[in-house]
C-alpha positions, 0 to 999 in steps of 0.5 A: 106486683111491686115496683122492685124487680124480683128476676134478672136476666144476665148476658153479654148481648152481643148483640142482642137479638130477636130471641133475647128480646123475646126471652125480656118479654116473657120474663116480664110476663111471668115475674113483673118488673125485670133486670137486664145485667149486660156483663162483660164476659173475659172469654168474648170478644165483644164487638160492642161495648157494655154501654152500646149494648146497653142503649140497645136494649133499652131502646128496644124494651121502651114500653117495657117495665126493664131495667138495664144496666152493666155488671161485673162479677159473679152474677149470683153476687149482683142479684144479692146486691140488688135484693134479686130473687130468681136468675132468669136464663135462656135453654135452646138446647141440651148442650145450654141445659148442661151448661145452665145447670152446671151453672144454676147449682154453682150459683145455689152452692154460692147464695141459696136464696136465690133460684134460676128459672130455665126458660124455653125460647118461642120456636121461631128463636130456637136456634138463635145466638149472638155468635150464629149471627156474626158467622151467617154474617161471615158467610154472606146471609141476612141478617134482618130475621134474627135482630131488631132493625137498629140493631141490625144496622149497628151490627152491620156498621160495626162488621165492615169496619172491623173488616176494613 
């Protein structure tokens, strides 16, 4: 396997949950050395910056051969510009396979080269996303299941200030 990663695995990570987590795992196992490109999405509000998000992922993935960092733009462009092979994407459901392949085939119209893997959450994550987190929060719901403990505590930080 070589030192140079081959997949990437982009997202706003907003903030990055268990289920992320898992996914960097996995594509670790199934391609080696992984890249974790945190965009800044226009149409998110995010609660944490890029570079927040960045040192929380790197705080979590430690042990892991993962490479953070941010990116803008077309994600197809940075995956070229970084000699990337394969987009790795999460699929929940079928309503994020319409979307995700929608997006897949933009990407190959764009740079052929490069191939998106779908990959499936374990069961446990299934259901979870950034923006269910912040409306079980909304509701009064715990958030402790669904986010590694620092995360957990920044996001809770962060809500009731923004509350305040």
């Amino acid at each position: 396997m070589a030192d140079q990663p081959r997949a990437l695995y982009p997202g706003t990570f907003d903030p990055p949950t268990l289920g992320h987590l898992d996914l960097i795992r996995r594509g670790v196992e199934l391609f080696g050395p992984l890249l974790v490109a945190v965009a800044n999405n226009n149409t998110k509000q995010p609660l944490f910056t890029a570079e927040e998000r960045i040192a929380m992922i790197q705080d979590e993935v430690g042990d892991l051969p993962v490479t953070v960092e941010y990116f803008r733009g077309l994600v197809v462009d940075h995956a070229c510009e970084r000699g990337i092979e394969v987009i790795l994407r999460g699929v929940r459901t079928v309503s994020d396979f319409e979307y995700e392949y929608q997006m897949a085939m933009t990407n190959r119209q764009l740079e052929p080269t490069i191939e998106t893997a779908f990959v499936m959450p374990s069961e446990q994550y299934s259901y979870l996303s950034s923006r269910l987190i912040k409306e079980v929060y909304a509701s009064g719901g715990e958030l402790r299941r669904f986010l590694p403990g620092a995360v957990h505590d920044q996001l809770i930080q962060r809500l009731r200030r923004s509350e305040a």
